[in-house]
C-alpha positions as CSV (number, residue, x, y, z in Angstrom):
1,X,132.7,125.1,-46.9
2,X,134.2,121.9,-45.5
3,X,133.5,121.6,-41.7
4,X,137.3,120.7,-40.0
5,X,136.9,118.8,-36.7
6,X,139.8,118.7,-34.2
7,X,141.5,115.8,-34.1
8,X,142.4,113.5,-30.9
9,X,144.9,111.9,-29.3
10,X,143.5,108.6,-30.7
11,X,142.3,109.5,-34.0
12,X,146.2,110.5,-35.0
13,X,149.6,108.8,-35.8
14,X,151.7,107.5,-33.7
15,X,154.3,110.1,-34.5
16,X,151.7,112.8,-33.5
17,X,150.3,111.3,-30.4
18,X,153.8,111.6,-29.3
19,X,153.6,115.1,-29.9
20,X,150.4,115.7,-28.3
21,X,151.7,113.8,-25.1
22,X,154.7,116.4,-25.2
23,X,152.2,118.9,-25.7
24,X,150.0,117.9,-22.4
25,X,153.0,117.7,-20.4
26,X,154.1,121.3,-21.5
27,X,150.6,123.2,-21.9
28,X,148.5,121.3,-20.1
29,X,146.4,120.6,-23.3
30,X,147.0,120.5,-26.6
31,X,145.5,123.6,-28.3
32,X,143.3,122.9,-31.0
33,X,145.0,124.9,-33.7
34,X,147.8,122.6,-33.0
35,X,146.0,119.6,-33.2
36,X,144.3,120.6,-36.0
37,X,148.1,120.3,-37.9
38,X,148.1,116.8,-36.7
39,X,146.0,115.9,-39.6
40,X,149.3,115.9,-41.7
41,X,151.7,113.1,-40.7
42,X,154.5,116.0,-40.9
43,X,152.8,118.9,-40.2
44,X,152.6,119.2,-36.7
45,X,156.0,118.1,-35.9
46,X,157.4,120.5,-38.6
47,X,155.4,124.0,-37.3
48,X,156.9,122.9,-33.3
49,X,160.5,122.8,-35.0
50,X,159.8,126.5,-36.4
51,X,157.9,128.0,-33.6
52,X,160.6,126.6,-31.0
53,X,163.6,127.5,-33.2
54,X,166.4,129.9,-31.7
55,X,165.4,133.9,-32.6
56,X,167.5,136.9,-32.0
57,X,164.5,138.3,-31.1
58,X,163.4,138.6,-27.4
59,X,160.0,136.8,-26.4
60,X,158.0,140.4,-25.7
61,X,159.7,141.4,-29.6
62,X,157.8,137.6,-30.9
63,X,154.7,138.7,-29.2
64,X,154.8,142.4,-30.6
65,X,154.8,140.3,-34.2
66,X,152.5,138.0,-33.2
67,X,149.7,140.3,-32.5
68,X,150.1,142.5,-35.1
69,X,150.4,139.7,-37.9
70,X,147.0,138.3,-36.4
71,X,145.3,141.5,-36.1
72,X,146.0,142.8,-39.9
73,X,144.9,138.9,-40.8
74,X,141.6,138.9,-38.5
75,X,142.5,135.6,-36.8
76,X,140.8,135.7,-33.7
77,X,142.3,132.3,-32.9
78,X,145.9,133.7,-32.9
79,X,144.4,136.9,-31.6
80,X,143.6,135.4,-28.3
81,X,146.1,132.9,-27.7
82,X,148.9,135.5,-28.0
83,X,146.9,137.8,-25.9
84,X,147.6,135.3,-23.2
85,X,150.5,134.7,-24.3
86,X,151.2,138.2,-24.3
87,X,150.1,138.7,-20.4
88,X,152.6,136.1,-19.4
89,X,155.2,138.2,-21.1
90,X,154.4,141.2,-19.3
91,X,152.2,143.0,-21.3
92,X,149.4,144.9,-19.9
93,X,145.7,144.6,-21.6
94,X,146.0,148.4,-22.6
95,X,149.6,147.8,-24.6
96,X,148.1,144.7,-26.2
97,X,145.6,146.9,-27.6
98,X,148.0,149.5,-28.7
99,X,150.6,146.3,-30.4
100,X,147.5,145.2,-32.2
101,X,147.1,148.4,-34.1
102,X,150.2,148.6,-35.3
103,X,152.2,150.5,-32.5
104,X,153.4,150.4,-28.8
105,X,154.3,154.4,-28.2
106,X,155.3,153.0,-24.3
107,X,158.5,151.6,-26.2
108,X,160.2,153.2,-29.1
109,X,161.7,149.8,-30.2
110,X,158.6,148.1,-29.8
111,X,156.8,150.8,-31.9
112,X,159.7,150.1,-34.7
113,X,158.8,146.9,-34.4
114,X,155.0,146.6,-34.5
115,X,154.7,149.4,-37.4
116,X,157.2,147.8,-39.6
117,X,155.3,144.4,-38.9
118,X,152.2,145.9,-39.7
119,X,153.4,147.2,-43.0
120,X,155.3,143.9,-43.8
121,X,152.0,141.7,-43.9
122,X,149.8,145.1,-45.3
123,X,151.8,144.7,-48.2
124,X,152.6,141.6,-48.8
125,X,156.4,141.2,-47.9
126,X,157.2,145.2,-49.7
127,X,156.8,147.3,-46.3
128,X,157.1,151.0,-46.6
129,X,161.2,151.8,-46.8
130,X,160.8,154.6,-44.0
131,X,159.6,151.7,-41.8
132,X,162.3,149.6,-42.5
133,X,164.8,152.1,-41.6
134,X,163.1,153.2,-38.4
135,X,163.3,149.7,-37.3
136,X,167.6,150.0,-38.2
137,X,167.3,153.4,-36.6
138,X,165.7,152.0,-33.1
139,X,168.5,149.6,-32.5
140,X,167.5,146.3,-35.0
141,X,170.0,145.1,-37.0
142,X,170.2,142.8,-39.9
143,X,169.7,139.5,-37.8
144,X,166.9,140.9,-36.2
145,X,165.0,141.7,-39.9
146,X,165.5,138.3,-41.1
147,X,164.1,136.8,-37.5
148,X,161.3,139.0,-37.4
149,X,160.4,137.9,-41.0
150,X,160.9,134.2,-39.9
151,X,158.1,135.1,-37.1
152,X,155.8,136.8,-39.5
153,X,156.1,133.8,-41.6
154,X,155.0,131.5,-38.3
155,X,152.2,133.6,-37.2
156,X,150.2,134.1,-40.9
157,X,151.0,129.7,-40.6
158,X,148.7,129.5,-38.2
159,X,146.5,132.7,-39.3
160,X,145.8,130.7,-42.2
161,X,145.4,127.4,-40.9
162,X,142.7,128.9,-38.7
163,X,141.0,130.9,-41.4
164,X,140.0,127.7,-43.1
165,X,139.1,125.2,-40.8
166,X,137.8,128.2,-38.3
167,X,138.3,125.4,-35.6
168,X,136.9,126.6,-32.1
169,X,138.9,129.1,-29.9
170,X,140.3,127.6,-26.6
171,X,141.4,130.2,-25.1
172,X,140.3,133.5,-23.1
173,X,138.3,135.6,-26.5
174,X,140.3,138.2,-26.9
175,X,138.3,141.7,-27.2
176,X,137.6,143.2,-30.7
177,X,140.3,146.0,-30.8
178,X,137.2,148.1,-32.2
179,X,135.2,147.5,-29.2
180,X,138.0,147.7,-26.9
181,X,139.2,151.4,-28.2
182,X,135.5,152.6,-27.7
């Protein structure tokens, strides 16, 4: 397979370095799944847009999807970026396990949330009905649905993007969630 080398600040347009400057200023850095989308003139600029939209959803209810969407597609890229990102919401290491399989029993709506997720991206977009109304059932409402599905439709973005270029992790590993239940 095609080996995929992260771009720099110099080796992109204009338009992008602009975004990568933006980028340093916010992060620090400029992650390399990010940069990686600055090999598209549009790409980059287009995913910020998306991820930085406006979201019924609460940051800790982005991070429930976020982990779960990674876990069911193995990116261990997204896996441990949102595991950090996940910390700085206020998520301990033991409920990031839990959100990665699929449930968070320390919050019902959480729990809605992370098993309706799970079945969403299981299934391809058909989750399991009785999922769906739990989610209604734990206080979501309609709004909420389509934003969570907006999410879902970020995170397996970036899942993908990762699965192919498989560009190197730059953040803290996250642990297998095998390995960590043990």
């Amino acid at each position: 397979m095609k080996t995929f080398n992260v771009p720099t600040r110099e080796t992109v347009s204009p338009a992008n370095q602009a975004l990568f400057d933006k980028l340093n200023k916010a992060l620090g850095k400029v992650p390399n799944l990010y940069a990686t989308m600055a090999l598209s003139e549009n790409a980059l600029g287009t995913y910020l847009t998306l991820q930085g939209s406006k979201s019924s959803l609460k940051a800790k209810e982005k991070e429930v999807i976020n982990l779960v969407v990674s876990q069911v597609n193995e990116c261990a890229y997204c896996l441990s970026a949102h595991t950090a990102i996940a910390k700085l919401n206020g998520f301990t290491d033991e409920q990031i396990l839990e959100i990665r399989s699929g449930a968070a029993a320390f919050d019902s709506k959480l729990n809605a949330l992370a098993a309706l997720t799970k079945s969403f991206v299981e299934h391809k977009g058909k989750p399991d009905a009785a999922l769906v109304d739990d989610f209604f059932a734990a206080g979501y409402n309609n709004e909420n649905l389509v934003d969570a599905i907006v999410v879902i439709g970020d995170k397996i973005i970036t899942n993908y993007l990762h699965g192919v270029t498989q560009v190197p992790v730059d953040f803290p590993q996250a642990p297998a969630l095998e390995t960590a239940n043990a």
